[in-house]
N, CA, C and O of each residue as an XYZ file, in Angstrom:
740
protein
N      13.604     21.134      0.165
C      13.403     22.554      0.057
C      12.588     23.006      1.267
O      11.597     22.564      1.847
N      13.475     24.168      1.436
C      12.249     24.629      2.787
C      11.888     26.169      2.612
O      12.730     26.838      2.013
N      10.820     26.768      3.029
C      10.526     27.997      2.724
C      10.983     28.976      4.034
O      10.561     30.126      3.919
N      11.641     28.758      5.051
C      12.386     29.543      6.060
C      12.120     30.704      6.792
O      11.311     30.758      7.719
N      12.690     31.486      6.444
C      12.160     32.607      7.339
C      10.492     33.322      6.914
O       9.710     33.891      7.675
N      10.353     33.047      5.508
C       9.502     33.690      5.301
C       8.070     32.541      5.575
O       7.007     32.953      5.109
N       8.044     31.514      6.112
C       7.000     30.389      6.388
C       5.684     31.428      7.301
O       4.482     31.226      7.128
N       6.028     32.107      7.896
C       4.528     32.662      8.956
C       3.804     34.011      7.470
O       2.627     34.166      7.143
N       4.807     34.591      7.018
C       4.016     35.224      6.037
C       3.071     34.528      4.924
O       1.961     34.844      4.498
N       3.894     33.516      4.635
C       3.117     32.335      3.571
C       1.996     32.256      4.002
O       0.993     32.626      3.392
N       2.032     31.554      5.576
C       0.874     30.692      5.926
C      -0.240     31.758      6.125
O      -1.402     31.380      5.979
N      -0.039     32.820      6.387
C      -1.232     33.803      6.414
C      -1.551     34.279      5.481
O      -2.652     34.826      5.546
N      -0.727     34.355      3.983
C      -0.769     34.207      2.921
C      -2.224     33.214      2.610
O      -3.426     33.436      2.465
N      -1.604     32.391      2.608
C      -2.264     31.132      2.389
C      -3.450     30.852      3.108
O      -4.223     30.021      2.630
N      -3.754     31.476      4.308
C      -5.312     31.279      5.371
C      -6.140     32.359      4.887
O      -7.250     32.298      5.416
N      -6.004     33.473      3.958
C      -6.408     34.285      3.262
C      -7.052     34.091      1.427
O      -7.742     34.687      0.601
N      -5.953     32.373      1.654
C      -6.617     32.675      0.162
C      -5.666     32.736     -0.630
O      -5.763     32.158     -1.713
N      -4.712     33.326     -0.352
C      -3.402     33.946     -2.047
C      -3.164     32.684     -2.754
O      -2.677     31.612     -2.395
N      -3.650     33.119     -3.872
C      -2.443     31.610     -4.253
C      -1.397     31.140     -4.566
O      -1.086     30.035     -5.009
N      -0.688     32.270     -4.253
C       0.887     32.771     -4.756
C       1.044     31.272     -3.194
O       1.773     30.335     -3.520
N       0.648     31.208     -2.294
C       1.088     30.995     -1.112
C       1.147     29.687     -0.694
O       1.907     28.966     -0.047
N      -0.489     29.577     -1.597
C      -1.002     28.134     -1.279
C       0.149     27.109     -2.051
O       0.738     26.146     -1.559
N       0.260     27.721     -3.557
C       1.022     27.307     -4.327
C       2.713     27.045     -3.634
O       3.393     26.095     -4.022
N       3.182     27.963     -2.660
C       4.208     28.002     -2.250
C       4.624     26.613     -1.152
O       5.736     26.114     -0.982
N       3.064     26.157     -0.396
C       3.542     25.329      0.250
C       3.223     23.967     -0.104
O       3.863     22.973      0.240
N       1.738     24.012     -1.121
C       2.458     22.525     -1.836
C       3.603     22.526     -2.643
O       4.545     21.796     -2.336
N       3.642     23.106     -3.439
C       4.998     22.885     -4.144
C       6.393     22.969     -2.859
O       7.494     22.981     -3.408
N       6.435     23.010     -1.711
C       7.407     22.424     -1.069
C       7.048     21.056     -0.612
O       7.958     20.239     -0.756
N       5.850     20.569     -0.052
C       5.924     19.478      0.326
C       5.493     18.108     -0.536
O       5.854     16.953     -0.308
N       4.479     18.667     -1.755
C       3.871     17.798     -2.251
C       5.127     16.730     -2.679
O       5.403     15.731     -2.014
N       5.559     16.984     -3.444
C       6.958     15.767     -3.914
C       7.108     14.948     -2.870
O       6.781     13.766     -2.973
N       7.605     15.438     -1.757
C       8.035     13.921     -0.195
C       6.973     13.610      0.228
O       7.145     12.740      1.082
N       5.172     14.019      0.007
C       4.295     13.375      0.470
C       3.982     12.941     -0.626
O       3.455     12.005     -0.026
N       3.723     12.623     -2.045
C       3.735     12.128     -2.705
C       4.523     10.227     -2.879
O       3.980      9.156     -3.150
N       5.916     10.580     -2.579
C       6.634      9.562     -2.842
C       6.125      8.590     -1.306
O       6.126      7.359     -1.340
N       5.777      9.255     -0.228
C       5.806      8.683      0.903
C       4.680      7.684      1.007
O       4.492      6.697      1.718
N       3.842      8.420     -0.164
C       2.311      7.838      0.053
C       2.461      6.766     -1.361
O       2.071      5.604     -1.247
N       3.099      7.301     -2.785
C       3.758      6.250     -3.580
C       4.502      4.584     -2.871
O       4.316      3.422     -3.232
N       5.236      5.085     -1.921
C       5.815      4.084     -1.709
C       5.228      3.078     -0.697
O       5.739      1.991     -0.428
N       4.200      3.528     -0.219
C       3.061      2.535      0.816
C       2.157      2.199      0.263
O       1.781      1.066      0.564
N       1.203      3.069     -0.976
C       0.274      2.468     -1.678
C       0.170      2.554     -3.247
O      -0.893      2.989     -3.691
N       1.028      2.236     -4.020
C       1.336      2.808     -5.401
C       0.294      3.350     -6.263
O       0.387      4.422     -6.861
N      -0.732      2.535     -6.299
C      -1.996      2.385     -7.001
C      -2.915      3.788     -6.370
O      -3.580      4.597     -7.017
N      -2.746      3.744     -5.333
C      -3.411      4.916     -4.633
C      -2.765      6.084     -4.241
O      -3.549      6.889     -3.738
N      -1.727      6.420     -4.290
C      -0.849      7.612     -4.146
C      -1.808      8.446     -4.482
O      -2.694      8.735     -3.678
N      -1.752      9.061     -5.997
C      -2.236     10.184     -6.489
C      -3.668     10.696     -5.563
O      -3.901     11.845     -5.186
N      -4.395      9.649     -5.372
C      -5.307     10.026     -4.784
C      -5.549     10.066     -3.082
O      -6.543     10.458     -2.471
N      -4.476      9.604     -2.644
C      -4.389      9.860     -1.053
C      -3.762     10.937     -1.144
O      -4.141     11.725     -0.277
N      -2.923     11.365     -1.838
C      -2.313     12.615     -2.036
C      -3.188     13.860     -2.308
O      -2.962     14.965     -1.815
N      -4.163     13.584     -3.102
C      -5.249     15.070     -3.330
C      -6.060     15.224     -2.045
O      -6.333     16.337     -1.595
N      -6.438     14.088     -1.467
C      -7.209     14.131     -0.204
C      -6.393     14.640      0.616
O      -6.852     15.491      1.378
N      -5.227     14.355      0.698
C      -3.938     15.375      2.326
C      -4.003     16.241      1.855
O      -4.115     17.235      2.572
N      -3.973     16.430      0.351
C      -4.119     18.111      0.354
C      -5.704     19.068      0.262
O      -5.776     20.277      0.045
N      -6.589     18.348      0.441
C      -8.019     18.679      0.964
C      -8.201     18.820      1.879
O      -8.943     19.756      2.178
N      -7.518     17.796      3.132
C      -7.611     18.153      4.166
C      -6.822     19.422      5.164
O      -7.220     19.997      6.177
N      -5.623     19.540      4.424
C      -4.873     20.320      4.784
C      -5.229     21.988      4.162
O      -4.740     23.006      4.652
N      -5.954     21.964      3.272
C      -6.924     23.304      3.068
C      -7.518     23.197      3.772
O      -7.334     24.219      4.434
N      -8.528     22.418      4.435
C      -9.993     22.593      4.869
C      -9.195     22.722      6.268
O     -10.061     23.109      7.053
N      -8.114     22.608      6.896
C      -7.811     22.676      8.171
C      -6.553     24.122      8.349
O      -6.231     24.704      9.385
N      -6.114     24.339      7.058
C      -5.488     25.031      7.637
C      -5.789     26.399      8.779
O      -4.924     26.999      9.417
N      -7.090     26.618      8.790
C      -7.366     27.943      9.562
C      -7.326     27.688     10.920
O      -7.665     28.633     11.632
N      -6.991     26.630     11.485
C      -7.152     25.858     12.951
C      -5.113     25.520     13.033
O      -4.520     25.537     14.111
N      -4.447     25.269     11.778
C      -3.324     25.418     12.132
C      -2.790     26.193     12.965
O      -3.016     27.401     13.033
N      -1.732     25.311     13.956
C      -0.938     26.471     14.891
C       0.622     26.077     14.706
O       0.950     24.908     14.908
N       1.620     27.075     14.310
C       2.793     26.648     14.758
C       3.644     26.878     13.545
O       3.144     27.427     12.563
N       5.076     26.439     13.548
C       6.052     26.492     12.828
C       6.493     25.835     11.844
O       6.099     24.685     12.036
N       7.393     25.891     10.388
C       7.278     25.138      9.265
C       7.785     23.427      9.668
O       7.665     22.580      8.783
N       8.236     23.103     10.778
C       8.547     22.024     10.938
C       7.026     21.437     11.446
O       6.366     20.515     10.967
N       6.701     22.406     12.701
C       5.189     21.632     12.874
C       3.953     21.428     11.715
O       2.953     20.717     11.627
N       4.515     22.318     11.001
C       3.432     22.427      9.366
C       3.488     20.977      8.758
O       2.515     20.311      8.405
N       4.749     20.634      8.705
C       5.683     19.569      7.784
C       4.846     18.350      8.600
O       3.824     17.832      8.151
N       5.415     18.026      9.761
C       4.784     17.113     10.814
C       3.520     16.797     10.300
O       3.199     15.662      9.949
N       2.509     18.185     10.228
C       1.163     17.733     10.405
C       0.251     17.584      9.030
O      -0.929     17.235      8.974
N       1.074     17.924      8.005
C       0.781     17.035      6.762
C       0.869     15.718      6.546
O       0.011     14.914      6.183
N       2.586     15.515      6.943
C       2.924     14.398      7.091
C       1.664     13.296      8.007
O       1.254     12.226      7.555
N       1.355     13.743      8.988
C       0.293     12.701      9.674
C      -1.163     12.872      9.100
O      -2.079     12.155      9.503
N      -1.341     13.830      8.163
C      -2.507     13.829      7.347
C      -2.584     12.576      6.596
O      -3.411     11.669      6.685
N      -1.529     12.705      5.813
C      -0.930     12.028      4.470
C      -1.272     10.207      5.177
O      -2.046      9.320      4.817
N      -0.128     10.320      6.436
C      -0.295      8.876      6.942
C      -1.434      8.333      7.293
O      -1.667      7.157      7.014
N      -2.557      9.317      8.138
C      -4.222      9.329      8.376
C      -5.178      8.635      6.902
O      -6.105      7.828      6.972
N      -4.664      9.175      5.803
C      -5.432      9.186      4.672
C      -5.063      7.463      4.235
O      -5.765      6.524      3.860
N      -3.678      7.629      4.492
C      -3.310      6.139      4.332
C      -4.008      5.109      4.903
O      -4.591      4.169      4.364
N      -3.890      5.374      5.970
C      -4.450      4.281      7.346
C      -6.039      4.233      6.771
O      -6.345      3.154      6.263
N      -6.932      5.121      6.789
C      -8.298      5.020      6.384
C      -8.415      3.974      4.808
O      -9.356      3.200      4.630
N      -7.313      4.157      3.830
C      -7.266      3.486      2.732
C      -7.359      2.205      2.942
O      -8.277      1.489      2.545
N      -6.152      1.776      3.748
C      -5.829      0.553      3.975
C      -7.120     -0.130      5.023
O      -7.587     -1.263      4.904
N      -7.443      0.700      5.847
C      -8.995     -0.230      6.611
C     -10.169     -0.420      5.332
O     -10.739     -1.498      5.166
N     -10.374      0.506      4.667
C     -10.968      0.309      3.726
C     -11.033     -0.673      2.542
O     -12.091     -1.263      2.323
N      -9.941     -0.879      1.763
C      -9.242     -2.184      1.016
C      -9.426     -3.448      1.618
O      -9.919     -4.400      1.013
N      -8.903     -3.502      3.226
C      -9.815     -4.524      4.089
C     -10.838     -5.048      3.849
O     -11.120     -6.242      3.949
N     -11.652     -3.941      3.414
C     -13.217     -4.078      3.845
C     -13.579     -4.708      2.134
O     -14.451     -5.518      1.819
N     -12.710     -4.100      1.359
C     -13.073     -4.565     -0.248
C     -11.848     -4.907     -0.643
O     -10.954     -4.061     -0.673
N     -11.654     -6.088     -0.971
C     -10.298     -6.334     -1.291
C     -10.601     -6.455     -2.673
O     -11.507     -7.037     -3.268
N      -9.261     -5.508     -3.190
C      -9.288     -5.618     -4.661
C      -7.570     -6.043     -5.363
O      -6.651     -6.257     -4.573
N      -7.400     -6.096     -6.481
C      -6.157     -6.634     -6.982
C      -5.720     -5.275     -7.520
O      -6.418     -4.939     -8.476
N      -4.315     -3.965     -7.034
C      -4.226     -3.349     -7.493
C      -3.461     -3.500     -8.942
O      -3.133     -4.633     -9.291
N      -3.108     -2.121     -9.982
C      -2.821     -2.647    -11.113
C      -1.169     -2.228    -10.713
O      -0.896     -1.129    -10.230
N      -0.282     -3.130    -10.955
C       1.339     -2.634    -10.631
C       1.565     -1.058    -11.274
O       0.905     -0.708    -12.252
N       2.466     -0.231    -10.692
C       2.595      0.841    -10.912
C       3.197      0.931    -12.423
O       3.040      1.857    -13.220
N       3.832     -0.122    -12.580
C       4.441     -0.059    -13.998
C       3.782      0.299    -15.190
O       4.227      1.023    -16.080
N       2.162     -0.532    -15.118
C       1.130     -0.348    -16.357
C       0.854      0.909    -16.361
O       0.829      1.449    -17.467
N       0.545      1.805    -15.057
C       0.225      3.518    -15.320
C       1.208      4.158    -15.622
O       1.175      5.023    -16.497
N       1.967      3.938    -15.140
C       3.746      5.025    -15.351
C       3.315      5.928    -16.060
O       3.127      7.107    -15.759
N       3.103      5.275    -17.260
C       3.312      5.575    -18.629
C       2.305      6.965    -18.888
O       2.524      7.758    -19.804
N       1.201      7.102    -17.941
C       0.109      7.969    -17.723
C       0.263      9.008    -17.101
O      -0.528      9.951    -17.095
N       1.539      8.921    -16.379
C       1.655     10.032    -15.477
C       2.451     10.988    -16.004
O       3.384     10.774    -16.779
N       1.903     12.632    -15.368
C       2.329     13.985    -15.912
C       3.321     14.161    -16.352
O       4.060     13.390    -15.741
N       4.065     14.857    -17.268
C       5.272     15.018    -17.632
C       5.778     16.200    -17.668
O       5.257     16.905    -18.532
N       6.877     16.866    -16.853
C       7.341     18.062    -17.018
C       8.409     18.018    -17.516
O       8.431     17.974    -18.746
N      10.024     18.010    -16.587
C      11.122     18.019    -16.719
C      11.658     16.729    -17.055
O      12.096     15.986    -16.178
N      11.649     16.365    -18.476
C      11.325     14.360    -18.626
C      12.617     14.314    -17.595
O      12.549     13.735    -16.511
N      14.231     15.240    -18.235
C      15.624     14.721    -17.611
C      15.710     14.481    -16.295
O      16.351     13.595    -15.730
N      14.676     15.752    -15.598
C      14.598     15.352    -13.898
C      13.693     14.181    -13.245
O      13.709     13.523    -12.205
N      13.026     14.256    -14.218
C      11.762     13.152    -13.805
C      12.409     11.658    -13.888
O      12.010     10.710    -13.212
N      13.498     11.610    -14.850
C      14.205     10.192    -14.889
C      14.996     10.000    -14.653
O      15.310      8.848    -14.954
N      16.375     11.043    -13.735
C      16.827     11.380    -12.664
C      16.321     10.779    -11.588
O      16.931     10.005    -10.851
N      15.083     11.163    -11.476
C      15.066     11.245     -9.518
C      14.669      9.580     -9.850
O      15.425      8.709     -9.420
N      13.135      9.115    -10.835
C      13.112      7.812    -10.888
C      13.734      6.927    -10.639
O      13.330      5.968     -9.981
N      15.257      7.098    -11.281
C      16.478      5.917    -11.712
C      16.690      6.141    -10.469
O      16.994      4.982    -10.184
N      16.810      6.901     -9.126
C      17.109      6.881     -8.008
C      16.440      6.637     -6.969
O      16.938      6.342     -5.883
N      15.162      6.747     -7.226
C      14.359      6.324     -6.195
C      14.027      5.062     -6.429
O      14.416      4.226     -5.614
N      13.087      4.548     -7.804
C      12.367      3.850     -8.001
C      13.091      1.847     -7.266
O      12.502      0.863     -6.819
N      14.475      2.157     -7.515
C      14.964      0.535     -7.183
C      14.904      0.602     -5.263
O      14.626     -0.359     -4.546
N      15.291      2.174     -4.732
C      15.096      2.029     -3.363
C      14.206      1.614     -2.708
O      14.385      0.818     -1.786
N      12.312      2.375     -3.283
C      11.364      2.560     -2.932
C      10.914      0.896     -2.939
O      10.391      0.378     -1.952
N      11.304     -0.124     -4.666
C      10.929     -1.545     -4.609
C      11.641     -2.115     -3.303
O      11.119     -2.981     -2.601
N      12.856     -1.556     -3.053
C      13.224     -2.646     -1.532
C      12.949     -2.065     -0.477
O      12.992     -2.864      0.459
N      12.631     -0.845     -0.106
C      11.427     -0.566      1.134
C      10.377     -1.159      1.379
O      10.073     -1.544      2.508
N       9.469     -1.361      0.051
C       8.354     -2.251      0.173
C       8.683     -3.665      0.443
O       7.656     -4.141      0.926
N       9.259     -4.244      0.401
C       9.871     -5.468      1.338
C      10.165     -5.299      2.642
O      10.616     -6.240      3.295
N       9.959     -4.147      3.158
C       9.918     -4.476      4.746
C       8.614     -4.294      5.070
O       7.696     -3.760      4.448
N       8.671     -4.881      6.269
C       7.226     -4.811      7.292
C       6.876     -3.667      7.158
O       7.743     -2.807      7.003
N       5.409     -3.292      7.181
C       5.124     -2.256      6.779
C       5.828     -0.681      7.770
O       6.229      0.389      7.312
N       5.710     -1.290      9.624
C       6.200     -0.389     10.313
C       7.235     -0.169     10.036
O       7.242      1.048      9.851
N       8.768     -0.765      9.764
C       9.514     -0.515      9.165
C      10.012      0.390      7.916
O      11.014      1.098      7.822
N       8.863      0.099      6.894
C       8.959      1.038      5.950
C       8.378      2.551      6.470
O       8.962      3.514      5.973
N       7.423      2.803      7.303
C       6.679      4.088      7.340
C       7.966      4.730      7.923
O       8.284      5.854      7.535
N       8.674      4.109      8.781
C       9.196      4.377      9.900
C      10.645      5.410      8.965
O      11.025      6.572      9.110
N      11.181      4.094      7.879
C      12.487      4.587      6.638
C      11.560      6.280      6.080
O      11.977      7.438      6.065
N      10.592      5.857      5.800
C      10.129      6.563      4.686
C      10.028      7.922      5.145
O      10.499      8.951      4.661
N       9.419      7.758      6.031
C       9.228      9.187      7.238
C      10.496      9.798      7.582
O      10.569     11.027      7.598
N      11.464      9.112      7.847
C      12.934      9.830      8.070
C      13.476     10.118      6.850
O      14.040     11.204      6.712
N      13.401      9.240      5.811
C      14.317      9.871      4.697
C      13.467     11.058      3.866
O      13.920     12.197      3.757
N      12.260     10.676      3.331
C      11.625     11.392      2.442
C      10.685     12.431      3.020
O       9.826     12.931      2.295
N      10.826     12.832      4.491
C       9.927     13.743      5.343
C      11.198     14.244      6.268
O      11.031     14.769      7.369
N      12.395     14.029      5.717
C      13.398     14.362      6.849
C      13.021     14.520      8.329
O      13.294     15.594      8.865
N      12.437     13.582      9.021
C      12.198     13.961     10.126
C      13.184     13.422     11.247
O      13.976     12.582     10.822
N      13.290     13.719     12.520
C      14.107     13.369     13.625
C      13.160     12.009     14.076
O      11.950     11.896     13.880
N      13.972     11.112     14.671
C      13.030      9.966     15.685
C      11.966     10.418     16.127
O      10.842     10.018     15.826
N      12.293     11.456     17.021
C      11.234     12.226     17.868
C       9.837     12.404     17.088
O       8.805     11.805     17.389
N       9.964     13.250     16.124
C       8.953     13.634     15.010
C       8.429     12.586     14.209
O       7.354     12.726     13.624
N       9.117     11.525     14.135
C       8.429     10.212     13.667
C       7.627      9.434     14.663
O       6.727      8.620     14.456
N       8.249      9.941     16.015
C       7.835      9.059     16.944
C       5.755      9.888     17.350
O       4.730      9.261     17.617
N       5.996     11.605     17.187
C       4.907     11.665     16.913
C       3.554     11.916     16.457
O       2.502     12.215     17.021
N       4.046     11.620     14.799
C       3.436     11.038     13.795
C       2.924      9.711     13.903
O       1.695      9.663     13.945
N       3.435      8.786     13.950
C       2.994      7.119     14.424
C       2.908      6.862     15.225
O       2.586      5.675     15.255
N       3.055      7.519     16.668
C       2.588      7.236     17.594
C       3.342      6.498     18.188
O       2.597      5.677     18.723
N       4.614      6.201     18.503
C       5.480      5.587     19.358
C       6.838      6.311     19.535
O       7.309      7.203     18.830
N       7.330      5.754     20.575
C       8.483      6.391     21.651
C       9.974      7.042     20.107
O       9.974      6.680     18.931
N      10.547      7.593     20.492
C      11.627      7.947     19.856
C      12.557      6.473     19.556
O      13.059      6.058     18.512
N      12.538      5.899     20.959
C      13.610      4.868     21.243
C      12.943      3.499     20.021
O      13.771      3.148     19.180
N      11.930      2.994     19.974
C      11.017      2.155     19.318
C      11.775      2.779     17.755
O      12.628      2.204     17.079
N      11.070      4.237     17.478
C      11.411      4.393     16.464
C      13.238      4.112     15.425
O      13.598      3.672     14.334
N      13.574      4.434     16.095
C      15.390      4.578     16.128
C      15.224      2.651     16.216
O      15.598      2.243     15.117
N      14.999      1.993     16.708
C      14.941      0.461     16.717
C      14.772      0.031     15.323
O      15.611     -0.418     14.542
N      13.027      0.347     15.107
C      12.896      0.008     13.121
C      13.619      0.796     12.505
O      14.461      0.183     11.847
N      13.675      1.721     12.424
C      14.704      1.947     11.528
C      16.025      1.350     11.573
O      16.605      1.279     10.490
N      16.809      0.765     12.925
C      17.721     -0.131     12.526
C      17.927     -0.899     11.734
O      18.685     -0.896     10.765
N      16.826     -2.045     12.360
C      16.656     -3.308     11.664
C      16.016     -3.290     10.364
O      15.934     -4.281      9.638
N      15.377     -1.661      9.971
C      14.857     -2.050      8.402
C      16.124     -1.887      7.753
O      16.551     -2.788      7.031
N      16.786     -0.799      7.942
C      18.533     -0.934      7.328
C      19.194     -2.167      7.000
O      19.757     -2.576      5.985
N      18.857     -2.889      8.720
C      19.758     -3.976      8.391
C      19.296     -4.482      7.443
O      20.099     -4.297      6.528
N      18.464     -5.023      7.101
C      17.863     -5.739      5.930
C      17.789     -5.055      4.741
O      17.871     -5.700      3.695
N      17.664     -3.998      4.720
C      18.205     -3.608      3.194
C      19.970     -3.670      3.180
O      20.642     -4.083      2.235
N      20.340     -3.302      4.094
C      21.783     -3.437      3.702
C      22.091     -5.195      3.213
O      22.898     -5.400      2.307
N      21.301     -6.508      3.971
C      21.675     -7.475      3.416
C      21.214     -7.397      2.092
O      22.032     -7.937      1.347
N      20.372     -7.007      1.571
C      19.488     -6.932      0.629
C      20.726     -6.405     -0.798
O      21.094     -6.901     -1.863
N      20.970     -5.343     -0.137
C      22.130     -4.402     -1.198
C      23.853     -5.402     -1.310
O      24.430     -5.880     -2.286
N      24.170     -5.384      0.008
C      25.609     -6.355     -0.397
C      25.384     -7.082      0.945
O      25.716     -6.542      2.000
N      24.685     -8.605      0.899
C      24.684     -9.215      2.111
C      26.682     -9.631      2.334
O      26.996     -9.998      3.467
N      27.640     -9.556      1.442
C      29.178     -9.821      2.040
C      29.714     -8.984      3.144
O      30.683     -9.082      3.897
N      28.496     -7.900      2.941
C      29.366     -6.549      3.760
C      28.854     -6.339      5.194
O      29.165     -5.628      6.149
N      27.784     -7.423      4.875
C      26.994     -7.311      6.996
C      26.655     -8.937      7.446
O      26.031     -9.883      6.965
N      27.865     -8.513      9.278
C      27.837     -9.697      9.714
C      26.983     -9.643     10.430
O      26.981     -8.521     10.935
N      25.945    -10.438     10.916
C      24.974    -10.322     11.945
C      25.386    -10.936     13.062
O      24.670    -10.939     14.064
């Protein structure tokens, strides 16, 4: 979903305060930064997720630019919040609890859509997490942040060409993963 022509009224909407506005642009992005940050840290999603969106209040008045650059620079919030998680966990290593035991805890609106999108994501997202992690940011960022190479390339910080590379080879390996008869290497 994208909010289109009307994105510069929102956002001033939204640097004012409305909450008609604020409301307008998480509810477009929260879902693909959600799953993006689900699918790199399960246990910690929900809460790397409230922090991108803390930070992305507390910054929006310094925002400059267009709903794709908006998209972008959540997106590298989201990944920022990540990266700080993961140095952190470093520093305290703990045993997270599998996502399966909370499931059961989490909000419930539209159960039919909610187990919809699940039954569709949830077996993809387990074989993303089998790739190297650059690999996965790299899938995750293009599919669930629709972004171009370019725009992945800078979010993470490397060339377009690099990017377009992992994402090959994470394919390839899920494609062996899905029907290894159907790919010759």
């Amino acid at each position: 979903m994208a909010i289109g022509e009307d994105f510069d009224s929102v956002l001033a909407a939204a640097r004012t305060g409305a909450e008609w506005a604020i409301a307008t642009l998480y509810r477009d992005l929260q879902p693909s930064v959600l799953r993006f940050l689900r699918a790199q840290a399960p246990s910690e999603a929900e809460d790397l997720d409230s922090e991108t969106w803390l930070d992305v209040a507390r910054g929006l008045q310094r925002f400059g630019g267009g709903e794709a650059d908006f998209r972008r620079w959540v997106f590298t919030i989201a990944r920022r919040r990540l990266i700080d998680h993961r140095r952190a966990q470093g520093r305290r290593r703990t045993d997270p609890a599998p996502l399966e035991s909370v499931a059961d805890r989490a909000p419930s609106g539209n159960v039919e859509e909610e187990a919809m999108a699940r039954f569709s994501t949830e077996a993809a997202v387990a074989l993303i997490r089998r790739l190297p992690p650059e690999q996965a940011e790299v899938v995750l960022l293009r599919v669930l942040g629709g972004f171009t190479a370019q725009e992945v390339g800078r979010i993470v910080g490397k060339k377009p060409g690099t990017v377009r590379v992992l994402q090959h080879r994470a394919l390839l390996v899920l494609a062996k993963e899905i029907s290894p008869e159907l790919v010759t290497s």
